[in-house]
PDB file with SEQRES, HELIX, SHEET and CRYST1 records, atoms N, CA, C and O in Angstrom:
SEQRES   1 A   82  UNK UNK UNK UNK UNK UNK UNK UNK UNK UNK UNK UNK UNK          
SEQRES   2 A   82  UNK UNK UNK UNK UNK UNK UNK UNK UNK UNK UNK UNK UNK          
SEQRES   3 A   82  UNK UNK UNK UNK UNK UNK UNK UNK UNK UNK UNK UNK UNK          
SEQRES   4 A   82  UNK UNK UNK UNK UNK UNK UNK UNK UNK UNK UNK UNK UNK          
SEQRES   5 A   82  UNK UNK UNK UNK UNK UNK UNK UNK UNK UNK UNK UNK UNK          
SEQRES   6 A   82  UNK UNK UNK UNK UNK UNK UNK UNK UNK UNK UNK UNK UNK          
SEQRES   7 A   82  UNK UNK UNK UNK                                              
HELIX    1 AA1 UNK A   13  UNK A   22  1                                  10    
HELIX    2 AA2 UNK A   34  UNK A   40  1                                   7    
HELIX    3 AA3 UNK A   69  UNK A   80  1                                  12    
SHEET    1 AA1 2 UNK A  48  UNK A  52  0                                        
SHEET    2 AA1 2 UNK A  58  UNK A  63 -1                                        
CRYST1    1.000    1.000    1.000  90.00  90.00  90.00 P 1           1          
ATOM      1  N   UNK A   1      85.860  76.566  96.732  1.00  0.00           N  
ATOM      2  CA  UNK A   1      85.834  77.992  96.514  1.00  0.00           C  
ATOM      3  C   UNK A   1      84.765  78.603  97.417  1.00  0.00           C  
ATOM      4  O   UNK A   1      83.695  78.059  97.692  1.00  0.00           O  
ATOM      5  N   UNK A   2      85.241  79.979  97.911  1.00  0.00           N  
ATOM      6  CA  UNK A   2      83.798  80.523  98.720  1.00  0.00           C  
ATOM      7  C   UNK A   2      82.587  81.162  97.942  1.00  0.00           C  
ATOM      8  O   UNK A   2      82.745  81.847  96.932  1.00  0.00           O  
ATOM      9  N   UNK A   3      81.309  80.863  98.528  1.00  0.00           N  
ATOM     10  CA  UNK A   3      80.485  81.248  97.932  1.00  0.00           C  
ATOM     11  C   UNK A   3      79.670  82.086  98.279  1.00  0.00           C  
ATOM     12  O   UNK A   3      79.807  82.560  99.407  1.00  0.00           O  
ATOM     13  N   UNK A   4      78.546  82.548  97.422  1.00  0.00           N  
ATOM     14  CA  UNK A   4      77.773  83.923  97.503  1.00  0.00           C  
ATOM     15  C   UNK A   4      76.614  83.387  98.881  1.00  0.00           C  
ATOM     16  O   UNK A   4      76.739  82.374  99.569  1.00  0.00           O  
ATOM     17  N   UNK A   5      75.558  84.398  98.964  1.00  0.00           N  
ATOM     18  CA  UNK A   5      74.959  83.762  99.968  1.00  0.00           C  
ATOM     19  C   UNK A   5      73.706  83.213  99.551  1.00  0.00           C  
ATOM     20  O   UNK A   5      72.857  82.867 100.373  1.00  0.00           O  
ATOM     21  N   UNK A   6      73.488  83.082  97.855  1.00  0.00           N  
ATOM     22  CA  UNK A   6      73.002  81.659  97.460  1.00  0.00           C  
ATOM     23  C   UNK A   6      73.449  80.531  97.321  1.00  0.00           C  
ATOM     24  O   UNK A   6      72.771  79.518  97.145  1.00  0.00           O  
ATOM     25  N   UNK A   7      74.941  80.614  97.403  1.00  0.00           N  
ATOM     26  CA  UNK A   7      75.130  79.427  97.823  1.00  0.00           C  
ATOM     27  C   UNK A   7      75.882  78.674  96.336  1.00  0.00           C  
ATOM     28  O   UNK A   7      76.407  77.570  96.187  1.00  0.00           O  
ATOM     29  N   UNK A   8      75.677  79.707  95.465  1.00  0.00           N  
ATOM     30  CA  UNK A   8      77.002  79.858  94.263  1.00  0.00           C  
ATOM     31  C   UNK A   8      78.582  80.516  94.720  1.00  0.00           C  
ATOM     32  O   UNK A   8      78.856  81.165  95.729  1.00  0.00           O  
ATOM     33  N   UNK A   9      79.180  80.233  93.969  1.00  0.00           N  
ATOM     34  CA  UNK A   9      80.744  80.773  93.972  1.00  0.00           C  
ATOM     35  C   UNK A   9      79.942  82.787  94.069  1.00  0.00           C  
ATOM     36  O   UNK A   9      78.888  83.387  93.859  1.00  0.00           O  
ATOM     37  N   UNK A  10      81.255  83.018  94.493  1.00  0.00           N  
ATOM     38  CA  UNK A  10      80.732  84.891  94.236  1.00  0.00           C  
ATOM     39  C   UNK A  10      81.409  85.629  93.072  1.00  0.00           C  
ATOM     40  O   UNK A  10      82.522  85.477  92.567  1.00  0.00           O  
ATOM     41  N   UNK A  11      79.996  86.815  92.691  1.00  0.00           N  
ATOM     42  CA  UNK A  11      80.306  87.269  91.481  1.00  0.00           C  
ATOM     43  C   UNK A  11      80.552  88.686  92.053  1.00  0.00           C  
ATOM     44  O   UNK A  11      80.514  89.153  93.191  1.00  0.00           O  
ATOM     45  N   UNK A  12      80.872  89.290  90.584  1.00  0.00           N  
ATOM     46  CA  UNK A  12      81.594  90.743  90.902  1.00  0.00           C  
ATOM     47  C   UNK A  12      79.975  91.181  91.620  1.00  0.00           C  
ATOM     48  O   UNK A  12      79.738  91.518  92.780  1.00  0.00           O  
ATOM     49  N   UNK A  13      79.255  91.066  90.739  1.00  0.00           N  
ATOM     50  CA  UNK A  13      77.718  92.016  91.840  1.00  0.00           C  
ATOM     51  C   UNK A  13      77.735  91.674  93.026  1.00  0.00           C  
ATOM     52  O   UNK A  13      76.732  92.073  93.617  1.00  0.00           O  
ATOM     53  N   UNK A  14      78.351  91.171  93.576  1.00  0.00           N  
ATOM     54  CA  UNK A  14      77.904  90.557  95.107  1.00  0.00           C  
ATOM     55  C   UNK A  14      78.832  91.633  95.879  1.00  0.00           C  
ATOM     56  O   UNK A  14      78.644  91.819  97.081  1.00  0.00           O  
ATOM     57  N   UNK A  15      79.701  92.247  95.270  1.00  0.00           N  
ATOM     58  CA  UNK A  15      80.154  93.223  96.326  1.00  0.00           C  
ATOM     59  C   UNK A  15      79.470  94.649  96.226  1.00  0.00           C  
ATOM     60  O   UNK A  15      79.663  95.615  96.964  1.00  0.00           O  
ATOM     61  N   UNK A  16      78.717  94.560  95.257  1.00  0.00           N  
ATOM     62  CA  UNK A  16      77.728  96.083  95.575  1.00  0.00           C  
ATOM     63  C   UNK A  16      76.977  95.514  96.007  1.00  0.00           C  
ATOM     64  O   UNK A  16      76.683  96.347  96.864  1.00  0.00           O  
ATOM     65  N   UNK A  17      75.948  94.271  96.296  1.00  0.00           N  
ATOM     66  CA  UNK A  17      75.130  93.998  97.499  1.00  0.00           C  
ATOM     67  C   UNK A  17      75.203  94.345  98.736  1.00  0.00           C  
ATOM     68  O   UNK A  17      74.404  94.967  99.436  1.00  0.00           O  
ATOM     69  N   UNK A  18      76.869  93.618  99.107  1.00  0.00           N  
ATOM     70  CA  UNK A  18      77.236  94.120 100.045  1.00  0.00           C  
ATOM     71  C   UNK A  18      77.428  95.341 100.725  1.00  0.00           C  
ATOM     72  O   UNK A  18      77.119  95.750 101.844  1.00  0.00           O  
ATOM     73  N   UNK A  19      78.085  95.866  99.645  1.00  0.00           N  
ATOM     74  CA  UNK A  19      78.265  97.271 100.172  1.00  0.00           C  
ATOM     75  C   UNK A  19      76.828  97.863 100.584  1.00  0.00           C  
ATOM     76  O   UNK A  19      76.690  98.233 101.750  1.00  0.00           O  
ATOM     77  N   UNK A  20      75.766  97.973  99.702  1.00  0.00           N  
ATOM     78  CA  UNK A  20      75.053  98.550  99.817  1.00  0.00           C  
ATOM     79  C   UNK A  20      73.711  97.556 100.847  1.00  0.00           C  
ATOM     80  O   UNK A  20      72.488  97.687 100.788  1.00  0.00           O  
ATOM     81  N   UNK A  21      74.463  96.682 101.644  1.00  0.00           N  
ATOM     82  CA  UNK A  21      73.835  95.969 102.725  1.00  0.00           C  
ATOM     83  C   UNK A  21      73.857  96.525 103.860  1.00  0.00           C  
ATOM     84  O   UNK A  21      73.003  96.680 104.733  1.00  0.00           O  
ATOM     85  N   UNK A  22      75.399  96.939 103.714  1.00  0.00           N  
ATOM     86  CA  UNK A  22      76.279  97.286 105.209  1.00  0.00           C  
ATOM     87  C   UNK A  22      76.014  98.878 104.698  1.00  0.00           C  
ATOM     88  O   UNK A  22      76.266  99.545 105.701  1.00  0.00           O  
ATOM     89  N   UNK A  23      75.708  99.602 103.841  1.00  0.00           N  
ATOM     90  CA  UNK A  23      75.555 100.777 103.948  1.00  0.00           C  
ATOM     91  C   UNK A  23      76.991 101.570 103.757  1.00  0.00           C  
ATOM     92  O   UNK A  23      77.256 102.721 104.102  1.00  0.00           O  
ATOM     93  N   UNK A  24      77.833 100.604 103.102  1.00  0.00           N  
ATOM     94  CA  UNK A  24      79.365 101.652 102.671  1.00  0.00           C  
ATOM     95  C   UNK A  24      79.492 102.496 101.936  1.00  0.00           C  
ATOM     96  O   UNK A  24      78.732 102.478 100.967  1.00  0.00           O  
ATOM     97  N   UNK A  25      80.164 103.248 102.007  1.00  0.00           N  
ATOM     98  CA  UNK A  25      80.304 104.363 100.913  1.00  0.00           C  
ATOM     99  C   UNK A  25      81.953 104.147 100.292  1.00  0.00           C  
ATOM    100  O   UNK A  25      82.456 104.529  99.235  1.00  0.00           O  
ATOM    101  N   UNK A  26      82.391 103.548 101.176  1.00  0.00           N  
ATOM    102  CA  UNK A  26      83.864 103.183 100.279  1.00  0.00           C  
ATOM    103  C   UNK A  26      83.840 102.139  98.820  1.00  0.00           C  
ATOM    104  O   UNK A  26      83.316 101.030  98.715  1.00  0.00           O  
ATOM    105  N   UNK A  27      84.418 102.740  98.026  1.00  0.00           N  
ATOM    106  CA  UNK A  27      84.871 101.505  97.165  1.00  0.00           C  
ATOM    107  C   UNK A  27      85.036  99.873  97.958  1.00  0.00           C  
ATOM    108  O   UNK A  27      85.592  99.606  99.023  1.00  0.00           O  
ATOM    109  N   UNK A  28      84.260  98.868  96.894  1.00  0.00           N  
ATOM    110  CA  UNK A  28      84.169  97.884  97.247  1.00  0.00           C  
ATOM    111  C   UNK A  28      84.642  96.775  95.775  1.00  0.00           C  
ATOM    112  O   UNK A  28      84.315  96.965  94.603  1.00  0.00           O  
ATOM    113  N   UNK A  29      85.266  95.931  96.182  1.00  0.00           N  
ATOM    114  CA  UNK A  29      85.088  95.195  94.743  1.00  0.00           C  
ATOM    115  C   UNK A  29      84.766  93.354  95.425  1.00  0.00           C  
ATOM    116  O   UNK A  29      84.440  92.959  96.545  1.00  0.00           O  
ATOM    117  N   UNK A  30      85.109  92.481  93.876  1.00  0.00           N  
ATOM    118  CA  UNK A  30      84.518  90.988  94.580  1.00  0.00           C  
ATOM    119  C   UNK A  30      85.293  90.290  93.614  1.00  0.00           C  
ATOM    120  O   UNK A  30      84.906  90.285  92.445  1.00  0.00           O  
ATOM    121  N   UNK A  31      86.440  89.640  93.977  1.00  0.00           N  
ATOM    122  CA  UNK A  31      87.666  88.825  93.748  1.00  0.00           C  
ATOM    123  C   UNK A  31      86.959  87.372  93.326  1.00  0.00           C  
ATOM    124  O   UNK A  31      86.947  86.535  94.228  1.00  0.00           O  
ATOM    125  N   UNK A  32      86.394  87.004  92.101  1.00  0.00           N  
ATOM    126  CA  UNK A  32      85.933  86.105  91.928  1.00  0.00           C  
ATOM    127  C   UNK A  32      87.065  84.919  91.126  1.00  0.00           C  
ATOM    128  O   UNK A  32      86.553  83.942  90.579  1.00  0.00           O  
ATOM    129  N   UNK A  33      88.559  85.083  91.106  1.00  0.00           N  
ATOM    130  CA  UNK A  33      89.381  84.506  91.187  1.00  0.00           C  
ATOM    131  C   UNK A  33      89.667  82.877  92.243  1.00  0.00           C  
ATOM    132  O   UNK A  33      89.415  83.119  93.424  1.00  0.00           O  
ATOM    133  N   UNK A  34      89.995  81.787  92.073  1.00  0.00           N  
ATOM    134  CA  UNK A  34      90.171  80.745  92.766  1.00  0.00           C  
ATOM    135  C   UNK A  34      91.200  81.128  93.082  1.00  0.00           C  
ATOM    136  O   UNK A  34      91.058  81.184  94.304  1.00  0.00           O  
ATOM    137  N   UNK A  35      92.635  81.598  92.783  1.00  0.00           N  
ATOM    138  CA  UNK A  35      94.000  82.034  93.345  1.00  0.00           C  
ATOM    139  C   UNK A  35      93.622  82.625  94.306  1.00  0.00           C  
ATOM    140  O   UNK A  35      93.758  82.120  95.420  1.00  0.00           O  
ATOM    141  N   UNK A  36      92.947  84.069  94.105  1.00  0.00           N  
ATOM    142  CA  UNK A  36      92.715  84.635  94.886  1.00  0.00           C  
ATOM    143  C   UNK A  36      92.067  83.707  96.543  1.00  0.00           C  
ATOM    144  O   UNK A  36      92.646  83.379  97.579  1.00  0.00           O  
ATOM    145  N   UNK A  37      90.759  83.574  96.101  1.00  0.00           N  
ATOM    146  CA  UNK A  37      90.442  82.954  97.513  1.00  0.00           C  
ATOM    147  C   UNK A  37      91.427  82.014  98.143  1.00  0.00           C  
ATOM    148  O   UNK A  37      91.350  81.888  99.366  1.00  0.00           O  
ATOM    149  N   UNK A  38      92.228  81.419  97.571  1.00  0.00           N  
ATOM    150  CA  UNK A  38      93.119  80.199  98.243  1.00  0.00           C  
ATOM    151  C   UNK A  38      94.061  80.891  98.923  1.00  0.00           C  
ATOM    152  O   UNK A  38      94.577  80.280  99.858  1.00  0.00           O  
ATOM    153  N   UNK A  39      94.536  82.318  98.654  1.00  0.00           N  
ATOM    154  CA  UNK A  39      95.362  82.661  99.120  1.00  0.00           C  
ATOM    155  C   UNK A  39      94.436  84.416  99.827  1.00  0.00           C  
ATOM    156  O   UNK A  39      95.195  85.287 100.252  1.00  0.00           O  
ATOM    157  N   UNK A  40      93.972  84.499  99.835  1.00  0.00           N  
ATOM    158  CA  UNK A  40      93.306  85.808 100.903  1.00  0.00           C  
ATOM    159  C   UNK A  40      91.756  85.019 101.959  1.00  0.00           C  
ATOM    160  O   UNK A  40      91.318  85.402 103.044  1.00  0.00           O  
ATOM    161  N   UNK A  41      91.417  84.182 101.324  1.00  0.00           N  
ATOM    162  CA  UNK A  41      90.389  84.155 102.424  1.00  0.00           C  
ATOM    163  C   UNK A  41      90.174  82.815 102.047  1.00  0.00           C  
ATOM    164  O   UNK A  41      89.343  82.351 101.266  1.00  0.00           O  
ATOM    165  N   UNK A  42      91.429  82.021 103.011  1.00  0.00           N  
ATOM    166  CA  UNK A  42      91.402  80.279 102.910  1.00  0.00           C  
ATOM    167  C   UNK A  42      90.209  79.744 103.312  1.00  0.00           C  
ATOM    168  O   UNK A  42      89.720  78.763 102.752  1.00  0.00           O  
ATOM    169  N   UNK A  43      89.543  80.477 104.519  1.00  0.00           N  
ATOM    170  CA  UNK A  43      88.136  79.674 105.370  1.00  0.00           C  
ATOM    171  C   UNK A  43      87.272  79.687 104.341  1.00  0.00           C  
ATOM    172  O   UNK A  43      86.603  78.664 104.198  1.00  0.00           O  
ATOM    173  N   UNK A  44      87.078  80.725 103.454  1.00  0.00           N  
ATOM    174  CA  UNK A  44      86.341  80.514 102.411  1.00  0.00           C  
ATOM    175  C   UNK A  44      84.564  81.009 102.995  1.00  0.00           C  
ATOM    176  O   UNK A  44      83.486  80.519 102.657  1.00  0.00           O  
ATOM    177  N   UNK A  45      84.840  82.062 103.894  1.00  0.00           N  
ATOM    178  CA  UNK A  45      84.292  82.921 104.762  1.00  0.00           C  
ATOM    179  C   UNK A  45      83.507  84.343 103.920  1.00  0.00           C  
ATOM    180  O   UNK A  45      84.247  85.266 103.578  1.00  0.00           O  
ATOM    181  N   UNK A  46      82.318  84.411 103.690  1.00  0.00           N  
ATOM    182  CA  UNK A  46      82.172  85.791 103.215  1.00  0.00           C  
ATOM    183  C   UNK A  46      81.001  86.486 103.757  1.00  0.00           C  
ATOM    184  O   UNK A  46      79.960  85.834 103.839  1.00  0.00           O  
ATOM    185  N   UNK A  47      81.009  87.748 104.153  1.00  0.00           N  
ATOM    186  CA  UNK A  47      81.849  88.933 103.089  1.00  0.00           C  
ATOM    187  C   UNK A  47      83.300  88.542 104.133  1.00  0.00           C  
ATOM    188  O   UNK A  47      83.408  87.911 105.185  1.00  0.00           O  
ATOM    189  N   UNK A  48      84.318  89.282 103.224  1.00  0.00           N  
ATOM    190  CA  UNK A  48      85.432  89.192 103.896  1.00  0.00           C  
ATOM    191  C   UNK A  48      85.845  90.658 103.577  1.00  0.00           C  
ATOM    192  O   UNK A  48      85.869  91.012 102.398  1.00  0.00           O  
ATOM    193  N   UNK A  49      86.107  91.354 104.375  1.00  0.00           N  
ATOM    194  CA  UNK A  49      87.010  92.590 104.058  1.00  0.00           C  
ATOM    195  C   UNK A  49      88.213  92.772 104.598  1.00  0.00           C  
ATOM    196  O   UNK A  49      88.629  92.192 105.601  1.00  0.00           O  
ATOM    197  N   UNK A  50      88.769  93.540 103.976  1.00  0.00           N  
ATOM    198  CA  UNK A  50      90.140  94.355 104.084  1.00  0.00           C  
ATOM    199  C   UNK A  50      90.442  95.577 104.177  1.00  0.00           C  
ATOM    200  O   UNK A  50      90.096  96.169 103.154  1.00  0.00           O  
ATOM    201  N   UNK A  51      91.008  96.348 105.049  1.00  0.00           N  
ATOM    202  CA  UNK A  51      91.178  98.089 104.744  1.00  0.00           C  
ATOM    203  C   UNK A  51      92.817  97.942 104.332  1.00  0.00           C  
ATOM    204  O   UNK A  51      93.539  97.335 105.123  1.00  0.00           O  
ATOM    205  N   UNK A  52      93.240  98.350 103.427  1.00  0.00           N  
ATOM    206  CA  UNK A  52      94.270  98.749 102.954  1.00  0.00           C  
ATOM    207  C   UNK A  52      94.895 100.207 102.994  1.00  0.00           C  
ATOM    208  O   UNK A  52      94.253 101.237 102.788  1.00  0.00           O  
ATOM    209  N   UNK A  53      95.855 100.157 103.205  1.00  0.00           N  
ATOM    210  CA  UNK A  53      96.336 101.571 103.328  1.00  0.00           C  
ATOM    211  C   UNK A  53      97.281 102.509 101.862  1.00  0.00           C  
ATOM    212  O   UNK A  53      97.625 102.067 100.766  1.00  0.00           O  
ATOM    213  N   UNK A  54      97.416 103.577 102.322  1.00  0.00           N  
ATOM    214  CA  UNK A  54      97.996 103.985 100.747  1.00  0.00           C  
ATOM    215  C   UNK A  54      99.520 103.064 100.660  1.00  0.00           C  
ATOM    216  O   UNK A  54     100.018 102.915  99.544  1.00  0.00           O  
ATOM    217  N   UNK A  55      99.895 102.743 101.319  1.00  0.00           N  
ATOM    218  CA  UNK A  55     101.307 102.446 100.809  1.00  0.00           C  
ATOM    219  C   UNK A  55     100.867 100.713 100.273  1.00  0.00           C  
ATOM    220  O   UNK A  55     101.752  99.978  99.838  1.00  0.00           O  
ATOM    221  N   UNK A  56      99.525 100.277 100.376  1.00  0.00           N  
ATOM    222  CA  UNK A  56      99.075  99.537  99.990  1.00  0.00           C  
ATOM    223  C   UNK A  56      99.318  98.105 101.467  1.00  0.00           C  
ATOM    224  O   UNK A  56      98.851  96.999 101.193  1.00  0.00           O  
ATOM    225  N   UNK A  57      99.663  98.189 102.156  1.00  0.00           N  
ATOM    226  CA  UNK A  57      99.797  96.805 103.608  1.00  0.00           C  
ATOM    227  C   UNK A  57      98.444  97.706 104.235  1.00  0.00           C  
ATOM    228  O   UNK A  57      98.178  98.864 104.556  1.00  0.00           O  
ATOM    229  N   UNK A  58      97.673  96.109 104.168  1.00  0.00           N  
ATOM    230  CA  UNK A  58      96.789  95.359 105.208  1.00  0.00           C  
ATOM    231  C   UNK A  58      97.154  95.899 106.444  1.00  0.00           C  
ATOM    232  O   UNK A  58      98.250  95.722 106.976  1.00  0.00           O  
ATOM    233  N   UNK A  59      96.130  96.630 106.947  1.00  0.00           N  
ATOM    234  CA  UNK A  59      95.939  97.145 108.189  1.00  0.00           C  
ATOM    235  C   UNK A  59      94.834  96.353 109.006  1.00  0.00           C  
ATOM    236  O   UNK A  59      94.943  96.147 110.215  1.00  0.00           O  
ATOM    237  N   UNK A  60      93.805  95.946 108.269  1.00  0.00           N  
ATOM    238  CA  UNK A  60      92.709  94.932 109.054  1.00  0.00           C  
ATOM    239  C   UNK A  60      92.221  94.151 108.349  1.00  0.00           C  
ATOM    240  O   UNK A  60      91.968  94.474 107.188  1.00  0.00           O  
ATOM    241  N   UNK A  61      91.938  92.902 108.815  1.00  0.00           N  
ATOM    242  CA  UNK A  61      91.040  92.230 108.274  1.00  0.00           C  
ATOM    243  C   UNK A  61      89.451  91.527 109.083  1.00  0.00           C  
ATOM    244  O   UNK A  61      89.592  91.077 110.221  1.00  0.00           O  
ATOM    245  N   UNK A  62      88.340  91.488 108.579  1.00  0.00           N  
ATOM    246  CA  UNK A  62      87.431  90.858 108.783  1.00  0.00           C  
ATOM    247  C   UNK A  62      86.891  89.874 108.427  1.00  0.00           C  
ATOM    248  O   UNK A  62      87.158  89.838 107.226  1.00  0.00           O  
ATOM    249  N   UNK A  63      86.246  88.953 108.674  1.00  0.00           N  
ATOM    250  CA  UNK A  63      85.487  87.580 107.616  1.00  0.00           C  
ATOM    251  C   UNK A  63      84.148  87.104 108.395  1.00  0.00           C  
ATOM    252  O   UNK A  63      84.332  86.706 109.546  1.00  0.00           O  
ATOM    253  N   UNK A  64      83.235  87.100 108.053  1.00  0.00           N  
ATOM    254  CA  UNK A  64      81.952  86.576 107.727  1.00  0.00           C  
ATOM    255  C   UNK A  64      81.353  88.596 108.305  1.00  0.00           C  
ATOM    256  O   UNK A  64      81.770  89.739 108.115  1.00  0.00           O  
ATOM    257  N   UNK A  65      80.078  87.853 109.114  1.00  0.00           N  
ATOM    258  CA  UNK A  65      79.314  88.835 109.310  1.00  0.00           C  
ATOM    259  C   UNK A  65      79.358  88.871 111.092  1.00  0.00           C  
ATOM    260  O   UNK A  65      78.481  88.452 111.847  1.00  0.00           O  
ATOM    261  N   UNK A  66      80.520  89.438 111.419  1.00  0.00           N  
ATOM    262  CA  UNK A  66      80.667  89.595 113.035  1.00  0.00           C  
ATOM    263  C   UNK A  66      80.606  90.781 113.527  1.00  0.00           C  
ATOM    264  O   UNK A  66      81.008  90.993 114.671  1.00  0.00           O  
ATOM    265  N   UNK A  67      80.034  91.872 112.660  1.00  0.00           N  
ATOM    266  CA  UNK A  67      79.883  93.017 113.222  1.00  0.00           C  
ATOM    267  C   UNK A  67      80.889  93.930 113.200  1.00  0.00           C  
ATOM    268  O   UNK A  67      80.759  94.733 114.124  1.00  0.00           O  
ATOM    269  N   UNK A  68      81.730  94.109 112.596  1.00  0.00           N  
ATOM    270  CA  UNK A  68      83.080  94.338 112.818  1.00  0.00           C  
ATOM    271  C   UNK A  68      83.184  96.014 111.780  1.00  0.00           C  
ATOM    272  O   UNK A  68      84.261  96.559 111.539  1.00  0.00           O  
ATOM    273  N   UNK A  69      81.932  96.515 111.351  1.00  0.00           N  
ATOM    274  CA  UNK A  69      81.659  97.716 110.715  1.00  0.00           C  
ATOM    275  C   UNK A  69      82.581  98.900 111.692  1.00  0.00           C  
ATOM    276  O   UNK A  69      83.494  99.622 111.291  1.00  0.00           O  
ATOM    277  N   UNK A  70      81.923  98.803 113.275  1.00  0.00           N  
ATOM    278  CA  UNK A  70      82.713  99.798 114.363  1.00  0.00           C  
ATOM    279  C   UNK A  70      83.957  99.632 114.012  1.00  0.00           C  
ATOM    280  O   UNK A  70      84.461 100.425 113.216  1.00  0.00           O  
ATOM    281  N   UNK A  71      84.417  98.963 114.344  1.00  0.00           N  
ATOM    282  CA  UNK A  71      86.012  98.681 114.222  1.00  0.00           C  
ATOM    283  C   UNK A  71      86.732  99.125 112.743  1.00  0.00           C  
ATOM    284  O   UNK A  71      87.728  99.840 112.628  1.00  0.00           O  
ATOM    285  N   UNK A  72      86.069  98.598 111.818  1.00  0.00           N  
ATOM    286  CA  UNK A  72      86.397  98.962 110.726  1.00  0.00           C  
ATOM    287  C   UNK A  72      86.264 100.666 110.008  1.00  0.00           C  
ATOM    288  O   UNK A  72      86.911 101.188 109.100  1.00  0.00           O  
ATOM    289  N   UNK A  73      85.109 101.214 110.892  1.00  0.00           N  
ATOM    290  CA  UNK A  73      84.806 102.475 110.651  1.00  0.00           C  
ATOM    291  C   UNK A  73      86.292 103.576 111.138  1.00  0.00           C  
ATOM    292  O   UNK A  73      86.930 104.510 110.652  1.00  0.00           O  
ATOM    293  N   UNK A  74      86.280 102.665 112.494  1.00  0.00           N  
ATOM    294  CA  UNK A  74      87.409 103.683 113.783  1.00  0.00           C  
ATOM    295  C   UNK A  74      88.617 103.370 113.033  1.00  0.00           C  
ATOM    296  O   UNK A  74      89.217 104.407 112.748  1.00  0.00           O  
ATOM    297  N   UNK A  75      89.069 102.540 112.699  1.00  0.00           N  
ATOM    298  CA  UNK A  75      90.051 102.489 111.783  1.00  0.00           C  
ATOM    299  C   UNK A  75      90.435 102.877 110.381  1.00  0.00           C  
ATOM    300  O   UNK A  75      91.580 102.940 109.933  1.00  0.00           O  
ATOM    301  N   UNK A  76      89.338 103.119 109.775  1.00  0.00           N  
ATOM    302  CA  UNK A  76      89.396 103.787 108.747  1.00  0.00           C  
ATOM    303  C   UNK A  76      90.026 105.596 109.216  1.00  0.00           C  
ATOM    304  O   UNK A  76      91.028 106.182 108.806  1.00  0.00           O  
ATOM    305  N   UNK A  77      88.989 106.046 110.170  1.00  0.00           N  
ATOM    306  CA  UNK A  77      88.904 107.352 110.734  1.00  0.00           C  
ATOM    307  C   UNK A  77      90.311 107.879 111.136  1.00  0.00           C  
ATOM    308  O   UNK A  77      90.760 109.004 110.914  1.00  0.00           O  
ATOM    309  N   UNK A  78      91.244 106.274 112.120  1.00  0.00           N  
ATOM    310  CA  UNK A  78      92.493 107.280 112.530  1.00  0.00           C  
ATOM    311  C   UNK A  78      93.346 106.740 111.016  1.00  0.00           C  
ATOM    312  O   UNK A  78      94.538 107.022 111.141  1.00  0.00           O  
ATOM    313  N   UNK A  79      93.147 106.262 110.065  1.00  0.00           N  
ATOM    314  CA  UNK A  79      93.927 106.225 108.763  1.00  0.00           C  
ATOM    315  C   UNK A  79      93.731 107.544 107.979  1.00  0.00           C  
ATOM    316  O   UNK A  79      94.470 107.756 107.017  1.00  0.00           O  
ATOM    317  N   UNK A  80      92.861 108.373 108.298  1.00  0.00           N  
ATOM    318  CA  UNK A  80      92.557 109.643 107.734  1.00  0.00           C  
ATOM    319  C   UNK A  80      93.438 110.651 108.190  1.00  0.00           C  
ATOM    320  O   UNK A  80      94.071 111.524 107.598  1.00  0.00           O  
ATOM    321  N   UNK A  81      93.308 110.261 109.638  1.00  0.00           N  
ATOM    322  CA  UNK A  81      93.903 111.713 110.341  1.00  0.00           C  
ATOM    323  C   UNK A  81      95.237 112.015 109.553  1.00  0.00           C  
ATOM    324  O   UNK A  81      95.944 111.214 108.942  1.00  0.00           O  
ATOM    325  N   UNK A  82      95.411 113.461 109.735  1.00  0.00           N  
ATOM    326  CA  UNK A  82      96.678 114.092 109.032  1.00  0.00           C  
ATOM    327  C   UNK A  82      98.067 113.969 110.160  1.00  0.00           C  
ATOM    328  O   UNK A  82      99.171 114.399 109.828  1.00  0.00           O  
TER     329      UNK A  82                                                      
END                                                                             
């Protein structure tokens, strides 16, 4: 199972760490499910994010800590546009 960055499995608090690591203002949550990880984030890689869209399909994904906030920001931005 993937774990927190003590080095335990991850708990629901670990995604307001995060968030409030990376400085997000979006809703964040923390899938502390084994289904889950086996089937969304096999490397077992964290943080791992996702931007989802309203019709609900995966538009991006990220995993560990590669910087990937830009990208994730600009993509959020043209998911806004009208």
């Amino acid at each position: 199972m993937a774990q927190n960055r003590q080095g335990g499995p991850p708990e629901a608090s670990d995604a307001a760490l995060w968030a409030e690591g990376l400085e997000l203002v979006l809703p964040t949550v923390a899938a502390t499910d084994p289904d889950f990880w086996d089937l969304w984030n096999p490397e077992g890689v964290l943080p791992v994010a996702y931007i989802i869209d309203q019709r609900g399909v995966i538009t991006w994904r990220d995993a560990g800590d590669s910087g990937g906030l830009p990208t994730m920001q600009a993509k959020i931005e043209t998911l806004l546009r009208p």
